[in-house]
N, C-alpha and C positions, 0 to 999 in steps of 0.2 A: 405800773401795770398797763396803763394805755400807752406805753410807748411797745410793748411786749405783743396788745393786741395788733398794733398797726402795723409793726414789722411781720407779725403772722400772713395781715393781709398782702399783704405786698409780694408773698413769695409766688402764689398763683400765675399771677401779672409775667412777671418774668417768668413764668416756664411757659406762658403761653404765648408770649412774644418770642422764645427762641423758639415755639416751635411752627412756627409760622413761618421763620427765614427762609425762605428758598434757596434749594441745594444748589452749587455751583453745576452746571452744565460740562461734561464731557462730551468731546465728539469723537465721531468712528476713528478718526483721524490719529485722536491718541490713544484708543483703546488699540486699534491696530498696531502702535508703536508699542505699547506695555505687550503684548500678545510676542511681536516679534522679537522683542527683550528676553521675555522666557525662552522662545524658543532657540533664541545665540547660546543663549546660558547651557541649554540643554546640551545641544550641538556640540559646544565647545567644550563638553567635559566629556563627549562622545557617547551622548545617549540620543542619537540619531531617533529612534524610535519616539523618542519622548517631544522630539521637537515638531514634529512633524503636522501634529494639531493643530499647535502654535503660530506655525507661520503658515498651516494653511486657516488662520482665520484672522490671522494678518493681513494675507492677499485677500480674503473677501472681505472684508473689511474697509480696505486699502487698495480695491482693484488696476488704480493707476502706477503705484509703487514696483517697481520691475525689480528691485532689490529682495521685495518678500516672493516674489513668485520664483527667481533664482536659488533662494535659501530654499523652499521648499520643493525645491524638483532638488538639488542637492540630498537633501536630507533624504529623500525618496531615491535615490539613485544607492545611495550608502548604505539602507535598508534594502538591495536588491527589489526594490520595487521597479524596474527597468520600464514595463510600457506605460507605467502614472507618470515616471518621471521625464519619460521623453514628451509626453502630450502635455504637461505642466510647461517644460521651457521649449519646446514649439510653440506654443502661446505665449510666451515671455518672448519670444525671438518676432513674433508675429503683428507686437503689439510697438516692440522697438527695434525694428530692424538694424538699429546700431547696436545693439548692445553685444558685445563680442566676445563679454563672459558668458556672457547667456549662450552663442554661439559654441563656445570650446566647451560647455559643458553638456549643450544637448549630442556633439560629434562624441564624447565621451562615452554618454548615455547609448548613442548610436553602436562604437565599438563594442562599450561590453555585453550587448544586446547578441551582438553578434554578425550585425550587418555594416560592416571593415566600407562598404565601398560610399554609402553613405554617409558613414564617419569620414571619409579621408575628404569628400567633397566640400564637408562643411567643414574643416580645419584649412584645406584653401581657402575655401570665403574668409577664415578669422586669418589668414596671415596675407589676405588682401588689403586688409583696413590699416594704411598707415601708422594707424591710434593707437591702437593694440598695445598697452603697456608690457606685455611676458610674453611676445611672439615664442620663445625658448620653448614652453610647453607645448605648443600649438606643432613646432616640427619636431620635441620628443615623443610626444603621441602620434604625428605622421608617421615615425621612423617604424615604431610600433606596429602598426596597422602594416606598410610593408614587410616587418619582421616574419608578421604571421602569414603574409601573403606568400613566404618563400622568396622575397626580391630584397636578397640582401646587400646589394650594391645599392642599391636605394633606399634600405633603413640606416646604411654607413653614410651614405648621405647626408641625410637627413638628422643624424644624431649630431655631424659635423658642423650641421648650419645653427643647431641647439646648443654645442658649446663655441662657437663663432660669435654669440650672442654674450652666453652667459659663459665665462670660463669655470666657473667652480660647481657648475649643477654636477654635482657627485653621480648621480644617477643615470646621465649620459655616459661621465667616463666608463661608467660599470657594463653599462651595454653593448658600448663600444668595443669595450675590450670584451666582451663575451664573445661579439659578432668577428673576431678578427683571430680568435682562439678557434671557433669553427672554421675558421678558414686557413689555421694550421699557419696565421702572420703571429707567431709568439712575440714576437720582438714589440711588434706593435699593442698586442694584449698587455704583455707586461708595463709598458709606459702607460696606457690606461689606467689599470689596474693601481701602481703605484700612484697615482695619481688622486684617485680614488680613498686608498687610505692614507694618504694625505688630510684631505679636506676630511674624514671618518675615522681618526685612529682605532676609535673604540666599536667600530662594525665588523662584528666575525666576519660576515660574509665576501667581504672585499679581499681582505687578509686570506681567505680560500682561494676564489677565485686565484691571488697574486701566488699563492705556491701551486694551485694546480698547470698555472704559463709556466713558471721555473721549472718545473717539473717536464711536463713537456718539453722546454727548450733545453732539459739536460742541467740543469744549475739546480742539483740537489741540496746543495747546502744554503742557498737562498730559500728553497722550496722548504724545507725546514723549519729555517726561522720562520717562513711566515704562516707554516701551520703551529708552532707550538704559541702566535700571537694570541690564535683565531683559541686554542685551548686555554690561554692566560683572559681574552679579553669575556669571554660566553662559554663557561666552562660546560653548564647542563645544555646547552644548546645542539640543536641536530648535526650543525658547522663543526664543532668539537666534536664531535662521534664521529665525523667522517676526516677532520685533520687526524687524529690517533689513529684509523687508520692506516692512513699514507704515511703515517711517520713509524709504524711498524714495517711498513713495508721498504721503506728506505733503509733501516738499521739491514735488510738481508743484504 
């Protein structure tokens, strides 16, 4: 029995010694990393909205970190939050004036805002900086910005100097050859185009574009095959509704 009493007492002791330990210490430093953690998470399963908290209490949190204040003008740009997120990485740009993602994405923010001329400024400054690891983007979103300006000799340009970099950016060929179709160079569309669903076989929309140049250039039976692709590859898609169509209209 007195071994029953003493181990009774003894239980007290140790719960009042654990609770005396003192708690390990977190700093902002890694709360700001957990916070920005959630909010990739979010981002990257494209709930932009949901991220948005996240990395903005990452950056305050983390105010030296140019990485959360990029996520979060991103995630605000994609949520059409356009003048939070131009003024999020204008201070991101402001704070590291090297940073030249920072730069391609406030000239981004700048475009779909609406003001082309300020976007095109700041996509110079990022395809000044020797460092610049994806200049590609920088003169496919230049080319853009002339596109809509109506100077399309200088968005043909421009998409030229983007696959001069990168041969296989699928999305150049497609513009390219869009930009070359207005201008009634079929021959040249089509090698785009082709090109295009190459590197995308399974993109209806390439596959259209490639039979509407055949089409034009008179090569029906090309123009054909590659609308009944574009109806094999995205059968419900709007691409399908309008190959069917052309391909009714070919059988007269």
């Amino acid at each position: 029995m007195r071994m029953v009493r003493t181990f009774l007492r003894t239980i007290p002791i140790v719960l009042l010694i654990a609770g005396c330990a003192p708690k390990p210490r977190v700093s902002p430093v890694q709360v700001a990393a957990t916070h920005y953690q959630l909010g990739k998470a979010y981002f990257d399963r494209g709930n932009y909205r949901a991220s948005i908290p996240e990395f903005s209490k990452a950056a305050e949190l983390n105010p030296s970190n140019s990485d959360y204040r990029l996520s979060l003008g991103m995630a605000l740009m994609f949520t059409r939050n356009l003048d939070e997120a131009i003024k999020v990485l204008e201070e991101t740009v402001r704070l590291d004036p090297r940073f030249s993602a920072a730069k391609n994405n406030l000239a981004t923010a700048y475009m779909l805002n609406g003001d082309l001329e300020k976007a095109r400024e700041i996509y110079l400054e990022v395809l000044d900086d020797p460092l610049y690891p994806t200049p590609h983007f920088a003169y496919f979103n230049l080319a853009k910005i002339y596109e809509q300006q109506g100077k399309i000799e200088k968005a043909i340009e421009e998409y030229k100097r983007a696959l001069d970099i990168e041969r296989n950016y699928v999305e150049a060929h497609n513009n390219l050859g869009f930009l070359y179709l207005r201008q009634g160079e079929t021959d040249l569309a089509i090698r785009e185009f082709v090109e295009a669903t190459r590197l995308r076989p399974r993109m209806a929309i390439y596959h259209r574009n490639l039979g509407v140049a055949y089409y034009q250039a008179g090569e029906h039976e090309k123009a054909q095959k590659a609308f009944e692709t574009v109806v094999e590859v995205e059968p419900e898609s709007s691409s399908a509704e309008y190959a069917r169509r052309m391909l009714e209209e070919l059988k007269r």
